[in-house]
N, CA, C and O atoms as a Tinker XYZ file with bonds, in Angstrom:
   228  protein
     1  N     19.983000  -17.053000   -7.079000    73     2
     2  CA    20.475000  -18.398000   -6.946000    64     1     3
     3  C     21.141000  -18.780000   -8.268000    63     2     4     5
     4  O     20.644000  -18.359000   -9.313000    81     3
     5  N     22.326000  -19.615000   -8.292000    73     3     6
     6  CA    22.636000  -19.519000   -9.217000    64     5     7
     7  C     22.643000  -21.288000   -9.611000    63     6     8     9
     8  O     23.473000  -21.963000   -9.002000    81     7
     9  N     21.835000  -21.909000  -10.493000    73     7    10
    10  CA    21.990000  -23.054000  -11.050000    64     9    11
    11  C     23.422000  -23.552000  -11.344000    63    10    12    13
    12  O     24.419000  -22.830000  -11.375000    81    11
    13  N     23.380000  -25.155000  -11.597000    73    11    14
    14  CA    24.261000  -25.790000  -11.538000    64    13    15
    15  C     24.874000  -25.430000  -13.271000    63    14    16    17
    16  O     26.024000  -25.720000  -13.602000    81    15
    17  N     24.067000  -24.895000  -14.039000    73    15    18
    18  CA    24.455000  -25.173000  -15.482000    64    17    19
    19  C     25.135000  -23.331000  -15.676000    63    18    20    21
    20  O     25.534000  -22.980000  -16.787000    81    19
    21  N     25.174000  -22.333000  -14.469000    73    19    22
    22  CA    25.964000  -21.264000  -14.307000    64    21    23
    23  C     24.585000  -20.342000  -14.650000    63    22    24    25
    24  O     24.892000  -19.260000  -15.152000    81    23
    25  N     23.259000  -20.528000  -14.499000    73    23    26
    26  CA    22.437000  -19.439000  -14.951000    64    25    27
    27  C     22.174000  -19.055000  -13.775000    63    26    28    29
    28  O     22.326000  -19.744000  -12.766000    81    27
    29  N     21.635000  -17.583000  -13.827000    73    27    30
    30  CA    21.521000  -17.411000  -12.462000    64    29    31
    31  C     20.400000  -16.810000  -12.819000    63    30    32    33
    32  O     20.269000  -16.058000  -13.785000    81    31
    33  N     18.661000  -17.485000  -11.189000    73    31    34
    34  CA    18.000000  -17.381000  -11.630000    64    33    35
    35  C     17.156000  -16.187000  -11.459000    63    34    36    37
    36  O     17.730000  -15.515000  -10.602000    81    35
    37  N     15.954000  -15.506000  -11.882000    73    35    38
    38  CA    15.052000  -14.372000  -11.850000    64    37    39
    39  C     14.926000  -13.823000  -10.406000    63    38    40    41
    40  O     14.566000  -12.658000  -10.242000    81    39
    41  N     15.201000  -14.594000   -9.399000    73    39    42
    42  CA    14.707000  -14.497000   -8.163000    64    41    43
    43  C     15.737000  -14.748000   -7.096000    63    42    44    45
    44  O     16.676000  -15.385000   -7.573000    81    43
    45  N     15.895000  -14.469000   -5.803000    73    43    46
    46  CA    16.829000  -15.055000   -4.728000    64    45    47
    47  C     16.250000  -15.749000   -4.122000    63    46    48    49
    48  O     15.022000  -15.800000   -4.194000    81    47
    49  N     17.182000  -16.729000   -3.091000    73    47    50
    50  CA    16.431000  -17.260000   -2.432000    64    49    51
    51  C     15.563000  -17.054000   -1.229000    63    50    52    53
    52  O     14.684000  -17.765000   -0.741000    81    51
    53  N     16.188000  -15.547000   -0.782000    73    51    54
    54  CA    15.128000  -14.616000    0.117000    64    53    55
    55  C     13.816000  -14.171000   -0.102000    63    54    56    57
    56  O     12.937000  -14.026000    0.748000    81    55
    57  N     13.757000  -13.980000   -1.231000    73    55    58
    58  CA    12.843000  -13.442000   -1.963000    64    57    59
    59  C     11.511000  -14.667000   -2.766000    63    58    60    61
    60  O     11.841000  -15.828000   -3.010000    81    59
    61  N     10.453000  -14.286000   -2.994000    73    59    62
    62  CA     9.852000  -14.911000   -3.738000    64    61    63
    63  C      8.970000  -14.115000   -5.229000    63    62    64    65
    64  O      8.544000  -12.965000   -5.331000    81    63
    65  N      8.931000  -15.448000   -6.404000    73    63    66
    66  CA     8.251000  -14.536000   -7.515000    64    65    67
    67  C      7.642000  -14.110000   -7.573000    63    66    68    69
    68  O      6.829000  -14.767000   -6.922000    81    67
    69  N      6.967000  -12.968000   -8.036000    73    67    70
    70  CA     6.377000  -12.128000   -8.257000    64    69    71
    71  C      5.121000  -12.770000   -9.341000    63    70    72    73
    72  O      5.377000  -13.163000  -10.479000    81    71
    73  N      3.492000  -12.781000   -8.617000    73    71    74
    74  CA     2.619000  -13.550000   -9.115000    64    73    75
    75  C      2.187000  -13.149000  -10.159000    63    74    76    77
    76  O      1.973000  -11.950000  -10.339000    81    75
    77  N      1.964000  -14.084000  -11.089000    73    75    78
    78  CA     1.295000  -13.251000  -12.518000    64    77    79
    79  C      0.324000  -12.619000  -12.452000    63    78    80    81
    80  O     -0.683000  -13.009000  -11.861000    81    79
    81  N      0.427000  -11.504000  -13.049000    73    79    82
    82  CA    -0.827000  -10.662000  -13.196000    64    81    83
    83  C     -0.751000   -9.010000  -11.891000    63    82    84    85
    84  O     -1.363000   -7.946000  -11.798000    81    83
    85  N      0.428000   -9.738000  -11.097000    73    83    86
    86  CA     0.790000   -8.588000  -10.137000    64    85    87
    87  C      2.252000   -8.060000  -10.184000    63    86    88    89
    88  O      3.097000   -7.869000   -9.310000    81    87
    89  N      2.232000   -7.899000  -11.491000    73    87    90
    90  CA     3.890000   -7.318000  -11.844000    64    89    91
    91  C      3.739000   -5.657000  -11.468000    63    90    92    93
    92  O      4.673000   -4.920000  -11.151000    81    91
    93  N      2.088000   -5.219000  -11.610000    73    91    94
    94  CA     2.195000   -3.708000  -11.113000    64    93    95
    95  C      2.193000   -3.129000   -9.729000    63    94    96    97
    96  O      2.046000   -1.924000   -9.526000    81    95
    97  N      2.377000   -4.114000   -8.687000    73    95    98
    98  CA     2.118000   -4.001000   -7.889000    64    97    99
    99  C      2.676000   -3.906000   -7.163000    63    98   100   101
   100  O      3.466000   -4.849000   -7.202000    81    99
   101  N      2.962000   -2.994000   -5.933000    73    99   102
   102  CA     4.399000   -2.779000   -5.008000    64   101   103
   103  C      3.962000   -3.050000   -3.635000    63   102   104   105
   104  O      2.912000   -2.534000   -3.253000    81   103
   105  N      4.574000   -3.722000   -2.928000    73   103   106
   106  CA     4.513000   -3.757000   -1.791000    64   105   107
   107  C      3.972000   -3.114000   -0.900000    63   106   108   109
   108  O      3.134000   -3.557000   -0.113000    81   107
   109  N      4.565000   -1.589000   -0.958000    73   107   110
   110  CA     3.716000   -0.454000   -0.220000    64   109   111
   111  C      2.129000    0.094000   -0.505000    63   110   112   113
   112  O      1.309000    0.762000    0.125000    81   111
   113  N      2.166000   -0.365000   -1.399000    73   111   114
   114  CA     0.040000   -0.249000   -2.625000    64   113   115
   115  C     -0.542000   -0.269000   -1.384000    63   114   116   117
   116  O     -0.986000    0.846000   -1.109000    81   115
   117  N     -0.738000   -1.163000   -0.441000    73   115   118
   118  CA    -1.348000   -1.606000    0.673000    64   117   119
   119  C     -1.585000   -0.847000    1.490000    63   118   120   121
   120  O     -2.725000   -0.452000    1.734000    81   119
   121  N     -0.200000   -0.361000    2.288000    73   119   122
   122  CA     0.011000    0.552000    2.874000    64   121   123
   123  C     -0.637000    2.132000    2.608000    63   122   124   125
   124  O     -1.489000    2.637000    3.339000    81   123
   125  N     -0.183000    2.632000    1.689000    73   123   126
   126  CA    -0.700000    3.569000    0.863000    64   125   127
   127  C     -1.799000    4.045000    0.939000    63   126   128   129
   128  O     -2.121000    5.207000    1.188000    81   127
   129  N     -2.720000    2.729000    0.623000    73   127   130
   130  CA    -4.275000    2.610000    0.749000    64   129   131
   131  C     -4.545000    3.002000    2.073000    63   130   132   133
   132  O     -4.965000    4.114000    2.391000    81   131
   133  N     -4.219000    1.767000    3.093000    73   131   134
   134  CA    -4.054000    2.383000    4.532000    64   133   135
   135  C     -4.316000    3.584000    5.086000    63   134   136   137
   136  O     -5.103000    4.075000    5.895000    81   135
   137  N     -3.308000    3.944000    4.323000    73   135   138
   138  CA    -2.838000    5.390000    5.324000    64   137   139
   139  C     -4.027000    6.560000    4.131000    63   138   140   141
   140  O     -4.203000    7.759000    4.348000    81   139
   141  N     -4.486000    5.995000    3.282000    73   139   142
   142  CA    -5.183000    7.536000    2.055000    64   141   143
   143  C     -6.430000    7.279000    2.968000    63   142   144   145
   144  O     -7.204000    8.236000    2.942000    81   143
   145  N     -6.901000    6.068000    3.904000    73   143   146
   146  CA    -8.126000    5.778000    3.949000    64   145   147
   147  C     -8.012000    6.680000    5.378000    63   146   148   149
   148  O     -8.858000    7.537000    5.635000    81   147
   149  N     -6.879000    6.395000    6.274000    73   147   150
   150  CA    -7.249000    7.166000    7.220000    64   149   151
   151  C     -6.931000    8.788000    7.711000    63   150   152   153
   152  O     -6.999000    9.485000    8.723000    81   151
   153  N     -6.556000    8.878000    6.341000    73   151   154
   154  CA    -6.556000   10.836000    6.049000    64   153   155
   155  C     -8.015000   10.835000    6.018000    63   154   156   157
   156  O     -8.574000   11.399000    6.958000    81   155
   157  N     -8.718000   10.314000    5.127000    73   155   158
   158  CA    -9.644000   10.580000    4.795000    64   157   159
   159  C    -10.279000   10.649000    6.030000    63   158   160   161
   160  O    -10.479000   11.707000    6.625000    81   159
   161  N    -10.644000    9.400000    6.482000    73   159   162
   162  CA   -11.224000    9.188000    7.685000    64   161   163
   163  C    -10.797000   10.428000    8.951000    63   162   164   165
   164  O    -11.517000   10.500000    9.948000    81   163
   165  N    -10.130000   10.942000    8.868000    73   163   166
   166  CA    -9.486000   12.141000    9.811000    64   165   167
   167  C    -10.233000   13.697000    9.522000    63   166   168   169
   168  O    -10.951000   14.378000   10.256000    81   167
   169  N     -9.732000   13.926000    8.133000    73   167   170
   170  CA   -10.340000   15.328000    7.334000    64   169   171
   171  C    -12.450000   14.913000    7.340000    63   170   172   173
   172  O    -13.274000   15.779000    7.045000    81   171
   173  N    -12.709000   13.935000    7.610000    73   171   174
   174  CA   -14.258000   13.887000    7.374000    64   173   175
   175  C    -14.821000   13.778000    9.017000    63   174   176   177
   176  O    -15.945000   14.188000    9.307000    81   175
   177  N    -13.988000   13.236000    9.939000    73   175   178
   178  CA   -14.138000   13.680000   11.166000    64   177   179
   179  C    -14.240000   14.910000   11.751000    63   178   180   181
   180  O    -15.070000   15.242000   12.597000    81   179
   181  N    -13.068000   15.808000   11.111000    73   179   182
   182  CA   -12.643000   17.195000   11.552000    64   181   183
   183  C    -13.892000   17.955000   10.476000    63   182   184   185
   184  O    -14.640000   18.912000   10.672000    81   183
   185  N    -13.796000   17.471000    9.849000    73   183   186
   186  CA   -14.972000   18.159000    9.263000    64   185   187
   187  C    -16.359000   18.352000    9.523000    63   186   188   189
   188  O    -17.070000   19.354000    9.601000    81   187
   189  N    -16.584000   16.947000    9.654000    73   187   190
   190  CA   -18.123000   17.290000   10.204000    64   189   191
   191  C    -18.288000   17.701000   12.244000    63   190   192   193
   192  O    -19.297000   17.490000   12.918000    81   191
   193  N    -17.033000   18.268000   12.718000    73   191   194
   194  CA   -17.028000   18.481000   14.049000    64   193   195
   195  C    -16.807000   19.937000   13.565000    63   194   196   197
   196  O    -17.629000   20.735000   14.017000    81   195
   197  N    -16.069000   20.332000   12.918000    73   195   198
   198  CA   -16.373000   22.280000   12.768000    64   197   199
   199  C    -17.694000   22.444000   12.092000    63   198   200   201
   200  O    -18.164000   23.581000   12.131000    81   199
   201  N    -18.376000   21.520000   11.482000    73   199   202
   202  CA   -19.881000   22.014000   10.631000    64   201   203
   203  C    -20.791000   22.280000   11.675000    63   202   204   205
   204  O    -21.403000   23.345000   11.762000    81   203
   205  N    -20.931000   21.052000   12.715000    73   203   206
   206  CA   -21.490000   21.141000   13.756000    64   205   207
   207  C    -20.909000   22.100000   14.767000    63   206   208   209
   208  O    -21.700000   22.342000   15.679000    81   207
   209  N    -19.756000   22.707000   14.854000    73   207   210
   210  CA   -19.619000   24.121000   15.820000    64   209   211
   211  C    -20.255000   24.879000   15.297000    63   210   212   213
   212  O    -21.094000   25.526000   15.923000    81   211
   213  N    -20.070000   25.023000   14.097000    73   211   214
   214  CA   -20.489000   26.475000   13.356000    64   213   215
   215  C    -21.819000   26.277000   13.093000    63   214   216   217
   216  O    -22.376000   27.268000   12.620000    81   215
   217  N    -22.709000   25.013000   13.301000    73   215   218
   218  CA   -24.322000   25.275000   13.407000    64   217   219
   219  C    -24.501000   25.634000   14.926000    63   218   220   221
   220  O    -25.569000   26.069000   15.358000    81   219
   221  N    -24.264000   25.590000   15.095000    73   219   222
   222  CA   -24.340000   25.506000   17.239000    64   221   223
   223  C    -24.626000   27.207000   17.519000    63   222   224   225
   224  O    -25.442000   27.686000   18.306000    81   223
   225  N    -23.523000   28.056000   16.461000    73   223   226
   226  CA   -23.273000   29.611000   17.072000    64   225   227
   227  C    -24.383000   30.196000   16.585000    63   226   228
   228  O    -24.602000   31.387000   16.809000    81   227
């Protein structure tokens, strides 16, 4: 956006600032998390279903 005195400012008007203290922080962080939690959650499923085949034999 560009002020009346010709500065133009940090931000658009689509957009909003970026909160203090979360300048490290990206949008996708969230996501990320998301998706690491449900690998995990996948590989510890598959895992403890071959432990239990292979006690079974």
């Amino acid at each position: 956006m560009i002020r009346k005195d010709g500065d133009v400012e940090s931000y658009t008007e689509a957009s909003a600032p970026t909160p203090e203290g979360q300048e490290d922080v990206t949008p996708t962080d969230m996501v990320s998390g998301a998706v690491e939690e449900m690998v995990d959650s996948v590989e510890e499923t598959f895992t403890h279903r071959k432990s239990a085949e292979e006690q079974e034999k």
